[in-house]
C-alpha positions, -999 to +999 in steps of 0.1 A: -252-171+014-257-144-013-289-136-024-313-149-052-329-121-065-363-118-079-352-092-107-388-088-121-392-071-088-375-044-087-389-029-122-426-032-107-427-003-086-465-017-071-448-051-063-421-029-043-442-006-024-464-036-011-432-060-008-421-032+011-445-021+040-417-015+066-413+015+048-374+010+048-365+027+010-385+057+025-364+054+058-331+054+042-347+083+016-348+103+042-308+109+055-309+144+037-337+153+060-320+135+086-284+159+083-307+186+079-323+179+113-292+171+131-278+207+117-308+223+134-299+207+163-265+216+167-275+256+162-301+250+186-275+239+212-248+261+207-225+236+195-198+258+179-201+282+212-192+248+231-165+234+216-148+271+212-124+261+237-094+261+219-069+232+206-079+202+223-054+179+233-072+148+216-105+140+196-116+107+214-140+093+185-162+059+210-171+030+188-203+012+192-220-013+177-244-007+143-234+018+122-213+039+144-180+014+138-180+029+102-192+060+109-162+066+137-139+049+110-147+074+083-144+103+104-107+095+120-100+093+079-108+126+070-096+136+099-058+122+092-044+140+067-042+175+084-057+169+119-031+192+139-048+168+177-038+131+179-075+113+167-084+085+190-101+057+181-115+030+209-141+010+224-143+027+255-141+064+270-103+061+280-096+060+315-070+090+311-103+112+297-095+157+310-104+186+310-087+191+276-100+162+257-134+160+235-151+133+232-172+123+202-198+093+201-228+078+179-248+054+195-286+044+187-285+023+223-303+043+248-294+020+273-257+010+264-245+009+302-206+009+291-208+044+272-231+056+293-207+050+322-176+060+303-194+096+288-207+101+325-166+097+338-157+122+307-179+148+318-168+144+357-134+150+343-144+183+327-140+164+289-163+182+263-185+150+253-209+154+220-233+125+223-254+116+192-277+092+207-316+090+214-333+113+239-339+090+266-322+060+284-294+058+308-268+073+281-283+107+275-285+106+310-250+108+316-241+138+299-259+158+330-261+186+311-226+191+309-220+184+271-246+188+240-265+157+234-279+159+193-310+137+195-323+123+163-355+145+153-362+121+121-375+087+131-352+058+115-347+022+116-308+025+139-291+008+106-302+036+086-287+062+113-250+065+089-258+100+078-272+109+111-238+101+126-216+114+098-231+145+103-225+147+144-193+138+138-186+166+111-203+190+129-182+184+155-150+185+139-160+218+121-167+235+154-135+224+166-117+240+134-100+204+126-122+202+095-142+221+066-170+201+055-203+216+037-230+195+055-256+215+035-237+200+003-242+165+019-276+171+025-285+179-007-268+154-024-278+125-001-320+137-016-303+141-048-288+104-048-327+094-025-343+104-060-319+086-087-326+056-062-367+060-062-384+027-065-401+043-096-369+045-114-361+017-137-325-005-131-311+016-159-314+047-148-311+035-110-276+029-095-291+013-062-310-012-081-283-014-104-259-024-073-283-052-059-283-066-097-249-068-094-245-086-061-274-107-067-258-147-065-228-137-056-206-132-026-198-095-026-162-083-027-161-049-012-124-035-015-113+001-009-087+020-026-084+045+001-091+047+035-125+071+034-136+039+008-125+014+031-152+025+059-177+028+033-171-005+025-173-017+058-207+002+061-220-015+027-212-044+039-230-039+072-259-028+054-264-058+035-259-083+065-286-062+078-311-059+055-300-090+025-293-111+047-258-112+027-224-119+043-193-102+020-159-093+026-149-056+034-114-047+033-089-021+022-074-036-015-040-039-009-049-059+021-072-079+001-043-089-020-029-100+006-048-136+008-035-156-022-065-180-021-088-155-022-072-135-052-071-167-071-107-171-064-115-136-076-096-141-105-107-172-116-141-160-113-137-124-132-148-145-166-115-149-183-118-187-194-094-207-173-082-241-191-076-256-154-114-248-143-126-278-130-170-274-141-178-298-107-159-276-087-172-246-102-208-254-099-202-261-061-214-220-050-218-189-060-185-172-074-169-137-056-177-105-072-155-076-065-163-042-063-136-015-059-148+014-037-128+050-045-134+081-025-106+098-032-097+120-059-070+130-081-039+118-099-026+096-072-061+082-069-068+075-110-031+059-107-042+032-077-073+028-100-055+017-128-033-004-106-061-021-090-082-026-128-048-042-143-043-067-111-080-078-109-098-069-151-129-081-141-140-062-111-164-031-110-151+002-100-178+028-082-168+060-077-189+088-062-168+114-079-171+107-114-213+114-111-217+141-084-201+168-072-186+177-040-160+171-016-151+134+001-174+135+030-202+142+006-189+113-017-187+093+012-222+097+024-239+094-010-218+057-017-231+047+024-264+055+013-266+038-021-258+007-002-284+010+019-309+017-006-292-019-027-295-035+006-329-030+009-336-035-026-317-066-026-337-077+007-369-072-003-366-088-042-352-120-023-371-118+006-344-119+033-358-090+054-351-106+086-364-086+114-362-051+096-402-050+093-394-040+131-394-003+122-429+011+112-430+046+091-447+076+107-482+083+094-494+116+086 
C-alpha cells in the first residue's frame, strides 16, 4: 500500500527533526563523506598497485542482498559500452574463479557464509578479490589478506550503503583501467544534492520532499529509459520498501510497455478524462504514478524521452542531467540518493518507519 502522507510535516523542520530521531536524513546526508572515506581507503591499501596486473580475463561483479543488487547492476552498465573484459554478473563466486579473474563484491553482512565461502575459494585460486564489506565477521575473514578489503569508516544504516558501494566498485574499475569516473565529482555532488534535500528546505525548493509529495497515495511507477536509470530505479524502489514501507514497480520502459494491463492502468490514470471510467471502480485504490528515470545523455537520449512523454503524457520525467553537472556515475548517485532522502521523508511524514529506528547516529 502507498503511503498517506502527512504533508504539513515535511515544511516543519522541528516536527522532522523530532519525528526523526533515528537520525536517518543525516545518515543518508552523509554518502559524500561516505565516497570520501572509502577513497581514503583505497589509497591507504594500495588498491591501484593491486589490481595493476594487467587485462584481466573477467570482472566477476557478486550480488548480495540490500543495496548491492543495484549497486552491482549499475556498475555492469557503465561498464558495457567499452568494457574491453567480459563483465560477470552472479549470485555466487563462480566455481571456474583464477588466477586471472577479479572479483568485485559489496556486502553489509559480516557473516554472509556463502560469499564468504566463495571470496575465500577466489583467493585460494589466486583471483584478485576487492571486498567492500564491514571489518569483522566470517567474510572479511576470508580474504586472508590476499585481496584489499575497503571497510566502511562512516557509520550507516546498510540501506543507506549505495554510495559506499558505487564507489568500491568504481574504484575498482578505475584501477583496473576499464573505467574513468571522477569519484571526487561524485562526492561533491552527492553533499551538494545532501544540502538541496536539508530538512530546512521548503518542498519548493527541495527535490527529495518534492519526490515523496509526488508518490504520496500512489503506487510508484519507476521506469528507466536506459539501463544506468533502470538500476537506479531498482535502488529507489528498494529504498522506499525500506524505509515508506511502499511497494512500486521498477523496470526498464520498454519492458514496462510490455504489460498491456498495466499500461492501460497508467494511462487511464495520467488525468486525461476517460468517458468509459467507471467512479466505483475508480474509487476502489490508489491510481499508478509513473516516473521516468533518464541517466543518459544526448540526442539519442532526448529522442527516447520524447518517445516515452508521447506514449505515456501524464508521467514525470527526472533527470539528473538537466540540474547538475557531471558525468553518468555522478548522475547516478545523486538520483540513488534523492530517493533515499524521499524515502525517508516519505516514511517519517506517514509514519511507516518500520524497523529503521534500528540504526542510532554517532554522538559527538
Amino acid at each position: 500500500m502507498p503511503a498517506v502522507l502527512d504533508d504539513t510535516l515535511l515544511d516543519d523542520p522541528a516536527r522532522l527533526a523530532e519525528a526523526d530521531s533515528a537520525g536517518l536524513l543525516r545518515a543518508a546526508a552523509m554518502a559524500g563523506a561516505q565516497v570520501r572515506s572509502i577513497t581514503e581507503l583505497a589509497a591507504d591499501v594500495e588498491l591501484a598497485d593491486r589490481l595493476d596486473v594487467g587485462r584481466p580475463r573477467a570482472l566477476v561483479l557478486v550480488v548480495r542482498p540490500g543495496v548491492a543488487r543495484a549497486v552491482t547492476k549499475l556498475l555492469a552498465a557503465l561498464l558495457a559500452p567499452t568494457c574491453p573484459v567480459p563483465v560477470v554478473i552472479t549470485d555466487a563466486v563462480p566455481s571456474w574463479i583464477g588466477a586471472l579473474d577479479v572479483v568485485f563484491a559489496h556486502t553489509d553482512d559480516p557473516v554472509d557464509r556463502e560469499l564468504a565461502a566463495g571470496i575465500e575459494r577466489a583467493s585460494r585460486y589466486g583471483a584478485s578479490v576487492v571486498l567492500s564489506a564491514p571489518q569483522e565477521g566470517p567474510v572479511a575473514a576470508s580474504i586472508a589478506g590476499k585481496g584489499s578489503l575497503l571497510a566502511p569508516r562512516i557509520p550507516v544504516p546498510p540501506q543507506l550503503t549505495f554510495a559506499r558501494g558505487l564507489a568500491a566498485g568504481l574504484l575498482t574499475a578505475n584501477a583496473l583501467g576499464l573505467l574513468v569516473a571522477d569519484v571526487e565529482v561524485l562526492a561533491d555532488q552527492l553533499d551538494a544534492e545532501a544540502e538541496r534535500g536539508h530538512l530546512g528546505r521548503d518542498s519548493f525548493s527541495n527535490p527529495a520532499k518534492a519526490l515523496a509529495l509526488r508518490l504520496a497515495d500512489r503506487v510508484p511507477m519507476l521506469w528507466g529509459l536506459d539501463p544506468l536509470a533502470v538500476a537506479v530505479a531498482e535502488h529507489g524502489a528498494f529504498a522506499l520498501g525500506a524505509y515508506a514501507g511502499v511497494v512500486c514497480d521498477a523496470a526498464d520502459y520498454r519492458q514496462a510497455l510490455a504489460r498491456p494491463a498495466l499500461h492501460r492502468a497508467v494511462l487511464a490514470s495520467s488525468g486525461e478524462q476517460d468517458i468509459f471510467a467507471d467512479p466505483e471502480f475508480d474509487d476502489l485504490g490508489p491510481k499508478p504514478r509513473v516516473l521516468l528515470l533518464a541517466v543518459h545523455d544526448g540526442p539519442t537520449a532526448d529522442a527516447a524521452r520524447h518517445e516515452a512523454s508521447h506514449t505515456l503524457p501524464g508521467a514525470g520525467i527526472i533527470a539528473p542531467g538537466d540540474e547538475i553537472s557531471g558525468d553518468e556515475p555522478v548522475r547516478a548517485g545523486v538520483l540513488a540518493l534523492r530517493f533515499e532522502l524521499a524515502a525517508v521523508y516519505l516514511g517519517l511524514a506517514a509514519g511507516s518507519m518500520g524497523g529503521a529506528g534500528q540504526y542510532a547516529p554517532a554522538t559527538a
